[in-house]
Every structure is written in C-alpha cells, then in structure tokens.
C-alpha positions in Angstrom: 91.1 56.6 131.9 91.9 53.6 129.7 95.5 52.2 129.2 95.1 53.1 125.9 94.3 56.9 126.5 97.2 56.6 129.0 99.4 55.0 126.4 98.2 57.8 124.0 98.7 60.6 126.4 102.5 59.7 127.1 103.5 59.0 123.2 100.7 61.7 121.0 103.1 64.4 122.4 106.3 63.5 121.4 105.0 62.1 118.3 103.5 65.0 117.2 106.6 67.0 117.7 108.5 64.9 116.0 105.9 64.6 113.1 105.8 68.8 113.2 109.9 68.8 113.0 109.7 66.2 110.2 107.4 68.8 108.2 109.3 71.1 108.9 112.4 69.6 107.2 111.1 68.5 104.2 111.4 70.5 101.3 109.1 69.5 98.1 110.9 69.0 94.5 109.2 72.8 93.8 111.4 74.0 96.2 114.2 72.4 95.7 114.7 73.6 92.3 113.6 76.8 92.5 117.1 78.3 92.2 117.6 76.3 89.3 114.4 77.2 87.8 114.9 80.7 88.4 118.5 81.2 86.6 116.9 78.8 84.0 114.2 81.3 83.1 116.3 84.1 83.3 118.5 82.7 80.2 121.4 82.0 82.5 122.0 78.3 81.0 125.6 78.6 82.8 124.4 79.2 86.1 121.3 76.7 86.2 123.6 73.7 84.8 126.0 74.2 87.8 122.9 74.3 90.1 121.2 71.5 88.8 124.5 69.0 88.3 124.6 69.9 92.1 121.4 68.9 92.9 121.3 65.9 90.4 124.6 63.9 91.9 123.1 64.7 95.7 120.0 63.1 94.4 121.6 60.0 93.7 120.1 57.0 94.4 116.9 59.1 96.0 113.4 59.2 94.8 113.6 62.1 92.4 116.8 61.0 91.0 115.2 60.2 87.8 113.6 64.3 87.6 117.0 65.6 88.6 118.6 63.7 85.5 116.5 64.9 83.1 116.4 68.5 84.2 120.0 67.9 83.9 120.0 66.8 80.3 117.9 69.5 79.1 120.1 72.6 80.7 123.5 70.9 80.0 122.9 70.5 76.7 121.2 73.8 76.1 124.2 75.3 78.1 126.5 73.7 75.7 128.1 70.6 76.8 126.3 67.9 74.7 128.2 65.2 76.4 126.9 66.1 79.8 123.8 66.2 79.0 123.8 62.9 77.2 125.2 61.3 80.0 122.9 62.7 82.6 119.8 61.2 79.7 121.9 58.1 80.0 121.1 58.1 83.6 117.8 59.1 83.6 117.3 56.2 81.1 118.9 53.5 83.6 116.9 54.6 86.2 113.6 54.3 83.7 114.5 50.9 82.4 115.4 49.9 86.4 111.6 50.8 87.4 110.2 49.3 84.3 111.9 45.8 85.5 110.3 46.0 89.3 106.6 45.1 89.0 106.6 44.0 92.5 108.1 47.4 93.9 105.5 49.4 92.0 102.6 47.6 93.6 104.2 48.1 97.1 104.3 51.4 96.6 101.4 51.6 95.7 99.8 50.1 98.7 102.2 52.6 101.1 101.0 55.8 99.3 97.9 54.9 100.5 98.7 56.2 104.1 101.6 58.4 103.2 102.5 61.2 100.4 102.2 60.4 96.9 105.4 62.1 96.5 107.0 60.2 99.4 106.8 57.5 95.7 109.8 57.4 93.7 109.4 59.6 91.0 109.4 57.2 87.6 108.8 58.8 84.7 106.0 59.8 82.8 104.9 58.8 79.4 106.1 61.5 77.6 109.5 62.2 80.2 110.2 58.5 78.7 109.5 59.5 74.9 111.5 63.3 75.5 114.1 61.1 76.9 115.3 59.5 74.1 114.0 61.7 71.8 116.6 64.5 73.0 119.3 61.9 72.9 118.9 61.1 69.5 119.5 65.1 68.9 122.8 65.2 71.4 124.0 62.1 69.1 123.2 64.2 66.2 125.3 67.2 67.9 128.2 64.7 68.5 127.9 63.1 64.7 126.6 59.9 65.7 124.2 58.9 63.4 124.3 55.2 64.7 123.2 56.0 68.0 121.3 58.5 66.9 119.0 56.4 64.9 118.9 53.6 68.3 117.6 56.6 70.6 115.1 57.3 67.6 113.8 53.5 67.4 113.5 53.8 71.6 111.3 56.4 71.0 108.9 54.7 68.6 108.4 51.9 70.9 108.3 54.5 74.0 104.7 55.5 72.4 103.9 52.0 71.8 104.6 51.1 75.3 102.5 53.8 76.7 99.2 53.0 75.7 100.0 49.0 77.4 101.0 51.2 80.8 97.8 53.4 80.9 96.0 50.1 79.9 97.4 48.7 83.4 97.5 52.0 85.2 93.3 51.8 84.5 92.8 47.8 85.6 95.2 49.1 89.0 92.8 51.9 90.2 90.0 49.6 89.3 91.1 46.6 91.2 91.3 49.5 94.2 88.3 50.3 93.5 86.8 47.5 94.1 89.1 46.1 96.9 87.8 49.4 99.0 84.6 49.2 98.4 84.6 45.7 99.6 86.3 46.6 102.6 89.1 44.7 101.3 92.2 47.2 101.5 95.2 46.7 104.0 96.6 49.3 106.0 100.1 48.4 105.7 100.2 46.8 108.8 98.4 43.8 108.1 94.8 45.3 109.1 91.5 47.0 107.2 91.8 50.1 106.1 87.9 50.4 106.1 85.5 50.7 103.2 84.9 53.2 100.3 82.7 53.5 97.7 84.6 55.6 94.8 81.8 55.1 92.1 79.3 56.9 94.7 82.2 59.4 95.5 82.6 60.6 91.7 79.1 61.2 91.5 78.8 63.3 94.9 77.9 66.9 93.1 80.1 69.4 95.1 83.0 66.9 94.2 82.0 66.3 90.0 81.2 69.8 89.7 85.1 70.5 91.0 86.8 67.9 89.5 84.7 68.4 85.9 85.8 72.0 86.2 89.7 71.4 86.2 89.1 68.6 83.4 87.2 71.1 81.3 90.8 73.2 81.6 92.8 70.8 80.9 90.7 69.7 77.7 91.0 73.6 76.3 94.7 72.6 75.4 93.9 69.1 73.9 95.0 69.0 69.9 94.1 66.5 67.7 97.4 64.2 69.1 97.1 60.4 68.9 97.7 59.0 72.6 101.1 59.2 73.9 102.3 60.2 70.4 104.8 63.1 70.5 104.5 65.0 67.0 107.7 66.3 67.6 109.4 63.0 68.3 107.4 61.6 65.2 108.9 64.9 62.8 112.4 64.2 64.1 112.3 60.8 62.7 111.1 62.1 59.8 114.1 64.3 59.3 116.6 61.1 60.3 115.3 58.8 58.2 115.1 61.0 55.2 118.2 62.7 55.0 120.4 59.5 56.6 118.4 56.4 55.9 120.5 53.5 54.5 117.5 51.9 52.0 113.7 51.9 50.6 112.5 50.5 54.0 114.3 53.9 55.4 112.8 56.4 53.6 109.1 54.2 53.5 109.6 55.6 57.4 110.4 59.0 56.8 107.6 58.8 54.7 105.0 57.4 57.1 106.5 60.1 60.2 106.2 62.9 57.7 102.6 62.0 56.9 101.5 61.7 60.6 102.6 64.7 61.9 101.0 66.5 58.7 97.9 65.0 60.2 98.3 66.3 63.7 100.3 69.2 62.9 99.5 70.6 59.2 101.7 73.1 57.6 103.3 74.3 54.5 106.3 73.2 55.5 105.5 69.6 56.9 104.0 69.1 53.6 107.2 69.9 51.3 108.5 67.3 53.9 106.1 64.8 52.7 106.5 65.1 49.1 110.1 65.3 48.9 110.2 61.8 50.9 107.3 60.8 48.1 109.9 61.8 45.7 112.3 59.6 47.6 110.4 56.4 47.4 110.2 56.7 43.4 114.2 57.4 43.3 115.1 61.2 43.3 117.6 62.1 45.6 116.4 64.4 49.1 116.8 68.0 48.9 119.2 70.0 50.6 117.8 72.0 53.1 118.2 73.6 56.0 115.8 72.8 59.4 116.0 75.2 61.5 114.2 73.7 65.2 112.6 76.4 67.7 112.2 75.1 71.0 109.9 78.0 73.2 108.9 78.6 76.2 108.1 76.6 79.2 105.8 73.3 79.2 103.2 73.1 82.4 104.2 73.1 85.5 102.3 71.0 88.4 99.9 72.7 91.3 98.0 71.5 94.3 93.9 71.9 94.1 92.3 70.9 96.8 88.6 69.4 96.0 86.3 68.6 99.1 85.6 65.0 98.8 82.3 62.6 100.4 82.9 60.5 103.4 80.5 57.5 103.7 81.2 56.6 107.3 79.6 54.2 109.6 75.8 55.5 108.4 74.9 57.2 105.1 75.4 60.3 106.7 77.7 62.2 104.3 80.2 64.8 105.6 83.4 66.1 103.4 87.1 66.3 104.1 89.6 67.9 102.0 91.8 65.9 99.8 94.7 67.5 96.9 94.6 66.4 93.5 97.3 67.9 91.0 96.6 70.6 88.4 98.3 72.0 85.3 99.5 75.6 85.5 100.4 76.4 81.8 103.1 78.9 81.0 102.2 81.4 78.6 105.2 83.9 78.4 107.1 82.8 75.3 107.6 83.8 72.0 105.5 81.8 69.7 107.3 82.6 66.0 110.6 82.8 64.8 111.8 84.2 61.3 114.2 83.0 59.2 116.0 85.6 57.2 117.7 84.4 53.7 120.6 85.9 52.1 118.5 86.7 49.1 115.8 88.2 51.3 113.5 85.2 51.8 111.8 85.3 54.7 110.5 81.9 56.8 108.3 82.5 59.7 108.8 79.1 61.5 105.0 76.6 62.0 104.3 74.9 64.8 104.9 70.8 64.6 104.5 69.9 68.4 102.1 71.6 71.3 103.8 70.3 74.5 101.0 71.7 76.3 98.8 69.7 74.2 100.8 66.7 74.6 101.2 66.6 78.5 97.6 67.8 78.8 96.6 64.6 76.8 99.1 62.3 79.3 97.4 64.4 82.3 93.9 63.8 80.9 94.7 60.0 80.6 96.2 59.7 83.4 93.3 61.9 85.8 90.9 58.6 86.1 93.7 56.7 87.9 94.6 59.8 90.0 90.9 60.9 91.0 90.7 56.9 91.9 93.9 56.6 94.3 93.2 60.2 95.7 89.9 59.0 96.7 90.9 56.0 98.4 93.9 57.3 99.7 92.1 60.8 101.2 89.1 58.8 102.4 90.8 56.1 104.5 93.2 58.6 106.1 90.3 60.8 106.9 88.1 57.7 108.5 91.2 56.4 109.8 91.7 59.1 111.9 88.0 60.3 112.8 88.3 56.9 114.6 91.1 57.5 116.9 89.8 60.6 117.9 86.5 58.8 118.7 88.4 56.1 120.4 89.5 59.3 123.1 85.9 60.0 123.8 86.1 61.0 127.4 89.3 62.1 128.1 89.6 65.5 126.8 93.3 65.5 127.1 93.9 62.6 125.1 91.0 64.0 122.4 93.1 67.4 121.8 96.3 65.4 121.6 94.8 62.9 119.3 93.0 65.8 116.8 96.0 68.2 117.0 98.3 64.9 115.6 95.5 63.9 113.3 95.5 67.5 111.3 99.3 67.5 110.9 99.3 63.9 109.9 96.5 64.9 107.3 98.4 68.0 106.4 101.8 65.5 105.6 100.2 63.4 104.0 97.2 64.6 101.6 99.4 66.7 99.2 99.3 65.9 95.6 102.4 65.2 93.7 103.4 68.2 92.1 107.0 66.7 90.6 107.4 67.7 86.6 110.1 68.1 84.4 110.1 71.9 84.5 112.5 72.8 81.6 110.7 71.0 78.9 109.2 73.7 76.1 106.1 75.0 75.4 106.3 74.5 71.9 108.1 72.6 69.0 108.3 74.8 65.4 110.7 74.8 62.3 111.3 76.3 59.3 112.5 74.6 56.2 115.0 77.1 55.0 116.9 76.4 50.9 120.2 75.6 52.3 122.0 79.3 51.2 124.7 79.1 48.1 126.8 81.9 51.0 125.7 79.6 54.0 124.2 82.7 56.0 121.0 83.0 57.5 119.9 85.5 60.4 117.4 84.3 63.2 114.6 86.8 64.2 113.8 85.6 67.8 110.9 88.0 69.7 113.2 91.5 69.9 116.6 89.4 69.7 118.6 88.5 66.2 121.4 86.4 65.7 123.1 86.0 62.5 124.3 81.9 61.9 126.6 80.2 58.9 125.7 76.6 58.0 127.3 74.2 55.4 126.2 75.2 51.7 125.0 72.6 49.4 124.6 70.4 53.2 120.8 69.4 55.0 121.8 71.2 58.2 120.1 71.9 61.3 120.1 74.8 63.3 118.3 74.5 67.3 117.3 77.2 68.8 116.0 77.1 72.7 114.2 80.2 73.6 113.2 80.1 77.2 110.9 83.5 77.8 110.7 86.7 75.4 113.4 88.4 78.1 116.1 85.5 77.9 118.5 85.2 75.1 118.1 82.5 73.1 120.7 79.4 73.1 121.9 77.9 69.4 123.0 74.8 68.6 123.6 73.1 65.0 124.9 70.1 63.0 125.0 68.7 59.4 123.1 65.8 58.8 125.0 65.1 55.0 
C-alpha cells in the first residue's frame, strides 16, 4: 500500500462523515422560506411579514441577505407597513450597489464555484430583482407622498435597464473567456493547480445533451412576449403615470409621452392608448385628465427548479462517457386570477388589460442569461467529475481505499452539483390596470375572481388604487394614494 492510500485510508473516513453531517445541515433558500411562502400564498400578509422580517435580520450579512430583503419589501408593504418595506428595499438596494462596486470579489467567486455550489455564491441580484427594486420603491414613496423620491427611485430604474444589457454583455465575454481557458487546459483549481481540460463547444453539441437542454429552452421561449431586453413594461407604464400626472415641465411630460408609447408597443391596449393621447394632448398644452388607475398585481412570478441533464466527458482518450450535472429551470405558477373589474357608480364597467407579463419578463432574463449558465455548468460539472474519476483511479489496488475514495466522491458530487434555485418568490405573475373616470361620489367596487371590495378615492383627484391578489383562494390586499 502506498503512503498515499495510507494517508487516504486514515483521513476519507472522517472526512466523509463530516462532509455527510455538513449536508445534512444545510438547508437550501427553498427551504428556508417555505413557511413564509406558505402563509404568503394563503393570503395571510400578517403572518408571512413576521416570518420573513425574522428570517431577513438573521440573514444579515449572509449570502442571501440581498433575497431576504426583497421578499421583505414586497410582504411588508403588501401587509401594510409602507415604511418597512421601504426600508427593507433600502437594504436590498445597499447590498446591490455594494456588489456592483466589487469586481474583483465577483471573479473570485467565480473561480470557487467552480469546485463548490453555485449557491454557496452570494446571492446578488438579478436584472429584473434590480429594476423591481426600485421600481416598488418609487410606489412606497408614492404611498408615503413623496413625490421627490419617488421620481429618484423612477430615474434608478431607467438606468437599471440600461445597465443590464452592459452586465449580460460581460456576463457573455466571462463564460467565454472560461471557455476557452478550459479548453486550453488553462483553469485553476483553487489551489494553485490544473483543473484539467474541457472542450464546451464539443459538449453543447453532444446530442443526448442539445436534445435536453433545447427542450427546457423551447419552454422557456413559450412565455417570451415581444419585451425589449431587460425592459420591464410595468416599470416603463409606471413612469408613464409619474411623469404625466406630477411632471414639473415639457421635458416631463415629452417622458410620459415616450414611456406611454413603449409599453403601447409591448403591451397594446385600449387603455394604454387613452394613456398616450392624453400625454399627446399634454405636449400641445391641455391639462392631464383626472383619472383614476387602478394597478392589479396577480399571482405568483416563476419559481426556480433543479433539471438534471446528462452531460459528455472527454477524458484522457476520445472515449465519451456522461455524468450528471443540474442546471436550473422555470416552474411557472399558473393559479391566479387573470382579470379584474372595475365597477363605476354610474354602472360603468372596466375589466382591467394586461401592461406587464412577469413570466415573460424573467423568462427573457432566464433565456439571456441560459448561455452563461450552460457555460459555467459545463465547466464546473466536468472538472468535478474528471477531478474525481482521478482519485479514485489513483486507489487502484487497494480496494479499501477505492470504496472510501468513491463513497466520498458521490456525496462530494451530490454537495456540490446542484443548480441555484434562489428567486424572489413573491414577485407577481402579472401587471394589469384599468383607467377608471375619477367618480363625481368617489366610489368604485373591485370585482377580484369570487371576492368584491367596495373603495372611495378623491373626486375630481388622479388617484391610484393597488390591488395585490396572490391566488384565486387568498383575499386580496388594497392599497391607494392621490397623485394630484
């Protein structure tokens, strides 16, 4: 026996119990927020704002800090207590502007996630978290009747969507440069070693791996709508409203103007187009008209899965053998309600349109995003696989040490190839409105699925009236404000 089979003998054991106990500890963010999630979709705001305020503070300073802040916005504001939730989005938007700042960090973690979890990464944001982000702060300002802020938030959206399309630029050149560094052997292992070769372009074209990967693209393309990149309609309607109804000058309502007119060509509707010509009017002097928006907020947006998609190994020879490697999916959530009406006093009905498909706009970020993910998977799956095929083969002989050596090599495998599953889970399905004649009596009743509720807003005001319906069981949550 070798001293290094000795070696192995006396320290696989111990290690591998430790790695097992380590497993067996760790929780994923699915997990963890299940309770949340599950008074959250029961319509008991109350009860998943307490959980998740809980879970957000013990976060702190952890890797999914920045999830647990934005969960927290959404229910704590939904729940009622605009301030909360607009300091937990203040958080969240530290923590973003914090990881935005650390180039160098990124790029280590990169390089570790290579041999370890990809959610062992700190969790920091994606494009549209960032553009929901401020987006929904702008509408707690609004709550709180701080137009001033409110129009700040707004602007940080805007460039939010601007930024995106640079980060997927660099996102693309990263996995490339990996590409090309493991094809040419070049990778490290984190310790200062090779992590081996890997050909990714030869991988992607390996049939049992296109035909799977093709597959779950093809789903995710059923939900694409004719969205710019990393443009949220919704975001892009709100400013709309803002700079309309509570712009200072021309140069004000020349936005309103140009928002209106680009969600009217991702999202047309009767009632985006009113939009458009009254901020036509605008720009040739006539006054905006007072109206009432009233916002639904439905459902649930997509959750993240694990799919796991055999994958080539091009080993010492061109002999090809396959190992299993997890790359993330979208599960879409299709219990919701997906109209609204909007009873007048006078009888007039409004059935509310749709202005944003979340599912649509996260399948777009996903879909943009799946090049860079297949890339990294590849690498990352591959290397650990080779990686340890050659300790095993390094206990040739010693059947002792070989069992040891393959038992630690599945559960190290099992750790460590698991996608990254982490969303923000209380995000909507769907963005709709009505555009309601602000009533002379100020009373309009809400048709929600099987549940009414009757709401007064200023006469002779622009209001708006949210409404955040979870699920066709929950009841749904109504907020409001006067914009003038």
């Amino acid at each position: 026996m070798t001293a290094a089979n000795q070696v192995i003998r006396g320290l696989a054991v111990p290690v591998l119990i430790s790695i097992l106990a380590f497993l067996s500890g760790c929780q994923t963010y699915t997990s963890q927020s299940s309770d949340m999630k599950d008074a959250w979709q029961q319509g008991k705001a109350g009860v998943a704002a307490a959980e998740v305020t809980r879970k957000a503070d013990e976060a702190k300073g952890k890797k999914d800090e920045l999830l647990w802040r934005l969960e927290q916005g959404a229910v704590l504001t939904a729940a009622g207590n605009i301030q909360g939730g607009l300091d937990a989005l203040d958080k969240a938007e530290e923590i973003v502007n914090r990881y935005e700042l650390e180039a160098d960090v990124k790029i280590t973690d990169s390089t570790v996630s290579m041999f370890t979890n990809q959610a062992n990464k700190p969790y920091r944001g994606r494009a549209y978290d960032k553009i929901m982000m401020n987006t929904y702060k702008a509408l707690n300002y609004l709550l709180l009747g701080e137009r001033d802020k409110a129009r700040v938030e707004l602007n940080r959206a805007f460039q939010r969507q601007e930024n995106a399309v640079i980060e997927n630029q660099k996102r693309i050149a990263e996995a490339q440069e990996a590409a090309e560094k493991a094809k040419a052997g070049e990778l490290e292992d984190g310790e200062g070693g090779q992590a081996g070769s890997y050909d990714v372009a030869r991988a992607r074209e390996d049939p049992k791996f296109s035909a799977a990967a093709d597959a779950e693209l093809a789903r995710v393309n059923e939900r694409l709508r004719p969205y710019a990149d990393y443009v949220n309609p919704f975001a892009v309607f709100l400013d709309g409203v803002f700079f309309s109804h509570m712009g200072f000058d021309n140069a004000d309502i020349e936005r309103a103007r140009k928002s209106f007119e680009r969600v009217n060509s991702m999202s047309p509707g009767s009632y985006i187009q009113e939009d458009f010509a009254m901020a036509e009017r605008m720009a040739n002097g006539e006054p905006a008209e007072k109206v009432t928006y009233v916002l639904f907020s439905t459902g649930s947006a997509p959750v993240r899965d694990q799919l796991r998609i055999d994958i080539p190994l091009f080993l010492v020879t061109d002999e090809v053998s396959y190992a299993g490697a997890a790359f993330p999916k979208l599960e879409y959530r299709d219990n919701f309600i997906p109209e609204m009406q909007v009873r007048a006093s006078d009888g007039a009905v409004y059935p509310t349109e749709l202005v944003a498909d979340m599912d649509a706009v996260i399948s777009k970020d996903f879909k943009n995003e799946w090049p860079s993910i297949v890339t990294k998977t590849l690498i990352s799956s591959a290397v650990k696989a080779i990686a340890g095929k050659a300790v095993e083969d390094e206990m040739d002989g010693d059947w002792t040490s070989m069992l040891v050596a393959k038992v630690a090599n599945i559960a190290y495998q099992s750790a460590t190839n698991q996608a990254d599953t982490r969303t923000w889970t209380t995000l909507p399905k769907q963005f709709a409105y009505a555009r309601v004649p602000t009533p002379a009596n100020g009373s309009l009743v809400l048709n929600i699925g099987p549940h009414e509720k009757s709401v007064t807003v200023d006469a002779g005001k622009t209001n708006v009236v949210m409404v955040r319906s979870v699920n066709s069981r929950a009841l749904p949550i109504v907020n409001q404000f006067t914009l003038q």
